[in-house]
C-alpha positions in Angstrom: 11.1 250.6 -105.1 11.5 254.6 -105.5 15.2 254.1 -104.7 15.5 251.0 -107.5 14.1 252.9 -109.7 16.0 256.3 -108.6 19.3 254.5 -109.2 18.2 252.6 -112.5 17.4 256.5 -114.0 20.5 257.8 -112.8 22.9 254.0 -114.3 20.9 254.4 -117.7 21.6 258.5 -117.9 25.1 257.8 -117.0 25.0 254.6 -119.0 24.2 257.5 -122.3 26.6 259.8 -121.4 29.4 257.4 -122.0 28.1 256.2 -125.0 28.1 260.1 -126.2 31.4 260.6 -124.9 32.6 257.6 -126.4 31.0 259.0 -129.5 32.3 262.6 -129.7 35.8 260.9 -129.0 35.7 258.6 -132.5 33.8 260.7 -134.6 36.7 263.4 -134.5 38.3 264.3 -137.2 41.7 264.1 -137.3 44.5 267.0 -137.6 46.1 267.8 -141.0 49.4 266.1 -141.3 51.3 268.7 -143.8 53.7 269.7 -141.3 54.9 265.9 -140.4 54.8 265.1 -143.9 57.2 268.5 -144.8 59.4 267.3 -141.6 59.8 263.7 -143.1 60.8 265.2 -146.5 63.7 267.9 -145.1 65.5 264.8 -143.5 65.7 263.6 -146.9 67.4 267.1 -147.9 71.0 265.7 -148.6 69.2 263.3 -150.5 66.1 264.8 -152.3 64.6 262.1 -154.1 61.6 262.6 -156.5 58.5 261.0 -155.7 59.4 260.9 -151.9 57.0 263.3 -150.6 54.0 261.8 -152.6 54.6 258.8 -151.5 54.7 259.7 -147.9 51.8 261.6 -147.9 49.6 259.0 -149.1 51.5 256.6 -146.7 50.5 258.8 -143.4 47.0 259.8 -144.9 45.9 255.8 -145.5 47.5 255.2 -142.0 45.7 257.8 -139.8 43.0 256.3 -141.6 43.1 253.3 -139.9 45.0 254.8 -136.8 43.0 257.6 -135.9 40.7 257.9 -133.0 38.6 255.0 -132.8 40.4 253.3 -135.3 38.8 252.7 -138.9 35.0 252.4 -138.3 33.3 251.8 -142.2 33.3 248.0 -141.2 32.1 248.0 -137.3 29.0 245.7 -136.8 28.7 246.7 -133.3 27.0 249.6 -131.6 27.6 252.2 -130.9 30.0 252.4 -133.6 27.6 250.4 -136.4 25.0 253.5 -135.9 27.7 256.7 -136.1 27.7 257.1 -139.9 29.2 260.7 -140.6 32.9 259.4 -139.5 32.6 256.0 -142.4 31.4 258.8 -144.6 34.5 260.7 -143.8 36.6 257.6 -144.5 35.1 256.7 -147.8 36.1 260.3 -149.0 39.9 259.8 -147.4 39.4 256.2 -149.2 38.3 257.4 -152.6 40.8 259.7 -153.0 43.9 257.5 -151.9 42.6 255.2 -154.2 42.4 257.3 -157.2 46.3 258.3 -156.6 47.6 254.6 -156.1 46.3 254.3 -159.3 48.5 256.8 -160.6 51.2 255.4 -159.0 51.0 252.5 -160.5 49.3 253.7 -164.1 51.5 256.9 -164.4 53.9 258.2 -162.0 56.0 255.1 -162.1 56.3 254.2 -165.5 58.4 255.8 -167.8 56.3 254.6 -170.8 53.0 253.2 -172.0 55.2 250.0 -172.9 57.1 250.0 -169.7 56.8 247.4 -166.9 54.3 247.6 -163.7 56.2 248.2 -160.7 56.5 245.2 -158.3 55.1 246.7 -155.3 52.4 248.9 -156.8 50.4 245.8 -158.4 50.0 244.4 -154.9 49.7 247.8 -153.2 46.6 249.1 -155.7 44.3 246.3 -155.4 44.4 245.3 -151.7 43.6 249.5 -151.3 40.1 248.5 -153.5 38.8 246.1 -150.8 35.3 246.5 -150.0 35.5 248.8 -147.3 33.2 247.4 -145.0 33.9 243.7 -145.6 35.3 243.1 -141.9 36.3 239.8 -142.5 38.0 236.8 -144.7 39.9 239.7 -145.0 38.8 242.5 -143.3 39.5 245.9 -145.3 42.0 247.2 -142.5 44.0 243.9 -143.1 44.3 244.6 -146.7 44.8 248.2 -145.9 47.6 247.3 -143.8 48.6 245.6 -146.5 48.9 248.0 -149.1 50.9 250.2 -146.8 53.5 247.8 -146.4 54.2 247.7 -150.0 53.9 251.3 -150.6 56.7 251.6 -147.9 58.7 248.9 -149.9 58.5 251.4 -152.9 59.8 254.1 -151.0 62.7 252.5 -150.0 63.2 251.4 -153.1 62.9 255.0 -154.8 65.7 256.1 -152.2 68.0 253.3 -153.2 70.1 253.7 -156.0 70.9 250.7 -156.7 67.1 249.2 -157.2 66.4 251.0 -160.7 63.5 249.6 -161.3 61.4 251.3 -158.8 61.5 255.3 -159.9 58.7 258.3 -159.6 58.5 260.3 -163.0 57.5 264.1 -162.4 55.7 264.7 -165.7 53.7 267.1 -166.7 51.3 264.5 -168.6 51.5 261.9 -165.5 50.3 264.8 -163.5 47.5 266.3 -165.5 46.2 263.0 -166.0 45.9 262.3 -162.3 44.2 266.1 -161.9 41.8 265.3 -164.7 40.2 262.4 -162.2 41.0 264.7 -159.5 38.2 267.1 -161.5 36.0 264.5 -161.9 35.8 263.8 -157.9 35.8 267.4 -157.5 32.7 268.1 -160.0 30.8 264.9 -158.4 31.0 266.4 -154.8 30.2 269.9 -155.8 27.3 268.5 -157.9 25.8 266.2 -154.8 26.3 269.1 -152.4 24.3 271.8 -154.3 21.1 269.0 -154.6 20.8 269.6 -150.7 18.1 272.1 -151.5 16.7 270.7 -154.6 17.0 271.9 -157.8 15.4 271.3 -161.6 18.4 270.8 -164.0 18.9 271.0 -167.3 20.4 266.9 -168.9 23.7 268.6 -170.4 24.9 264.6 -170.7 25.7 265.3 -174.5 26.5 268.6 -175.2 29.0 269.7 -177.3 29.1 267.0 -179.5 25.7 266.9 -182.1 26.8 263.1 -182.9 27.0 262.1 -179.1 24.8 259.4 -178.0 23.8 257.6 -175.3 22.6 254.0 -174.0 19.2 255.0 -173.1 16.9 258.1 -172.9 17.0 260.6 -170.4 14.5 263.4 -169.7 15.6 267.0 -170.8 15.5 268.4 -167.4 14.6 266.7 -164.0 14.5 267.4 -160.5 18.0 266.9 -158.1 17.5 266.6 -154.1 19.3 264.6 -151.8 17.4 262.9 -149.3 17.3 264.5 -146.0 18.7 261.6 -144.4 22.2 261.6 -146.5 23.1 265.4 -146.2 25.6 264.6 -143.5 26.9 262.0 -145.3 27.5 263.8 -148.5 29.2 266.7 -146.3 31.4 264.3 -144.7 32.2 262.2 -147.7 33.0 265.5 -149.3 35.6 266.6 -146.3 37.3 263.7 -145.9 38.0 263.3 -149.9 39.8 267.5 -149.7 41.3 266.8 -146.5 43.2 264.1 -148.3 43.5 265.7 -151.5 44.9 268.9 -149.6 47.9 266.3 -148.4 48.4 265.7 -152.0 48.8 268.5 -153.5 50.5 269.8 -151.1 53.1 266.7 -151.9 52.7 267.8 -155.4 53.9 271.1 -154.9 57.1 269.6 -153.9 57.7 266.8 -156.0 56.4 268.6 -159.3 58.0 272.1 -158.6 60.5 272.3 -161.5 57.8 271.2 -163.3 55.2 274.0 -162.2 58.2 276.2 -162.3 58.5 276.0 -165.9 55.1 276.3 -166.8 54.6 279.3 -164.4 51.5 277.6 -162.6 53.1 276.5 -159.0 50.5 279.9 -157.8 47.9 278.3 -159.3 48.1 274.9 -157.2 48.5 277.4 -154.2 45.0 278.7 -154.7 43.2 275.6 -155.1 45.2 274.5 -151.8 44.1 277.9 -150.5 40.4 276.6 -151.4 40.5 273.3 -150.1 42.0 274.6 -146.7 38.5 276.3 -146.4 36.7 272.9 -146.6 38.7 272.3 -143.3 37.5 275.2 -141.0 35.8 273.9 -137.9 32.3 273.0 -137.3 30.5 275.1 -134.7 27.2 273.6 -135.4 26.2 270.3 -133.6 24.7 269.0 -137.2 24.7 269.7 -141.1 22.1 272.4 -141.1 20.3 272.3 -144.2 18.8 276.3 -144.5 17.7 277.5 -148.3 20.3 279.4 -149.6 19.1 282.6 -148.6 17.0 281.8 -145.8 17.8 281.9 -142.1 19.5 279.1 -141.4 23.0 278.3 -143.0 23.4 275.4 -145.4 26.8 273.8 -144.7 26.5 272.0 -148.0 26.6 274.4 -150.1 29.2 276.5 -148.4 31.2 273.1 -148.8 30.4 273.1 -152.6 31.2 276.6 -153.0 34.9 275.9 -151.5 34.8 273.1 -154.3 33.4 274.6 -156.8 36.3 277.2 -156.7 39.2 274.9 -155.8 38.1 272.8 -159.1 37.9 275.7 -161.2 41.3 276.6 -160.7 42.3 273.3 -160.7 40.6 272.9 -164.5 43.0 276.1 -164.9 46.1 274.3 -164.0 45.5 271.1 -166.3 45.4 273.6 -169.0 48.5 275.2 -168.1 50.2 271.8 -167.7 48.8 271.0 -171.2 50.5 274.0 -173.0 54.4 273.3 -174.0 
């Protein structure tokens, strides 16, 4: 009986160190891609097309989304994957950001003007990227995904083909401000959910600015902020995952828009908010999302995360106006 129950301790021990490993292994986060994305665009150097870069980085950001590590996990229903949360929240950052930009794909970048055509490929590639992303079947989001990515790839070719004119990518300095004004929003949103980790009282500044501005229904002139002890990791995660994709982007940017930039004399001001959002990617020593006051002994992760935010949207706030000016 000793020996039964001997060997039953030692299977389940072993039994939860799998499951740990097995874990660690998924919940990784995966490597920036800059360098394979930069790689894929100097092969295109005898043939620099505009819009190629972009495309490609949202291309290989959606797909390491769904091939990374453990695949794409937001619509698992079995354990131990249904019970590891901080990698969906990590996906749902990737995922909101990817969506915001194949929106300006299809809204912006690829028409000409506001009377212009959709693009073919676009229409089918925006929507199937909105799935629910944890519906796991009839479809499942990876399907739809999958999906998308084809016809994203069917635009690229097309934008390297001269002879399919309808397909093009237009480098303005309007289509890209209006894409960094959502970007701001995001930005503001994260930074905003990241500082309630501690709690704060804050003043409603819903309508300031405007004495005529009003609103639906009433809302208190100050109230208490704090995120629930149980989401901090998620907000943190949520948070990296949405600037490790936006890092691929404007990285892309940088490329795609540089005579633009160039002429407006603000290509070292979308350095420094990359420079920013390259801090929000530093590794993790910690084996959790410590949650210390903000001067107390312990560190707060969130916060440092919203001050790396806070800063990159700043300056990006800076650029929009700079892309505003003529």
């Amino acid at each position: 009986m000793n020996n039964r129950s001997a060997i039953g301790a030692v299977s389940v021990a072993i039994l939860l160190f799998v499951l740990w490993l097995l874990s660690w292994w998924v919940s990784r986060e995966p490597a920036l891609l800059i360098e394979e994305i930069q790689q894929s665009t100097r092969q295109q150097e005898g043939n620099k097309v505009v819009g190629y870069t972009t495309t490609t980085a949202l291309i290989r950001v959606t797909e390491t989304l769904l091939n990374k590590s453990g695949g794409y996990m937001s619509n698992d229903v079995l354990p131990p994957f249904s019970v590891l949360d901080n990698m969906p929240a990590w996906e749902f950052g990737v995922l909101e950001m990817s969506r915001d930009l194949v929106l300006a794909f299809r809204k912006d970048f690829s028409r000409s003007q506001s009377q212009s055509a959709e693009n073919v490929f676009l229409k089918i590639a925006q929507p199937q990227l909105n799935i629910d992303h944890r519906s796991w079947v009839l479809p499942s989001a990876e399907s739809e995904y999958r999906k998308a990515i084809g016809q994203l790839y069917l635009y690229r070719s097309a934008l390297v083909d001269p002879k399919k004119t309808d397909s093009q990518f237009y480098a303005r300095a309007d289509n890209l401000r209006d894409w960094l004004k959502n970007v701001e929003k995001r930005l503001g949103s994260y930074s905003q959910r990241l500082s309630a980790s501690v709690g704060q009282e804050r003043f409603n500044t819903d309508l300031a600015g405007d004495a005529t501005a009003r609103q639906s229904t009433f809302s208190p002139d100050k109230r208490v902020v704090k995120t629930s002890w149980w989401k901090l990791d998620d907000e943190f995660y949520e948070a990296r995952g949405a600037t490790w994709a936006l890092l691929h982007y404007l990285k892309a940017i940088e490329v795609d828009f540089a005579d633009v930039l160039a002429r407006r004399n603000a290509m070292v001001s979308l350095q420094q908010i990359i420079r920013e959002l390259e801090a929000t990617q530093q590794p993790i020593w910690s084996p959790m999302v410590l949650n210390g006051s903000g001067f107390g002994v312990l560190a707060n992760h969130s916060l440092v995360m919203a001050n790396y935010i806070s800063r990159a949207n700043a300056a990006l706030i800076d650029l929009s106006e700079l892309l505003t000016q003529g």
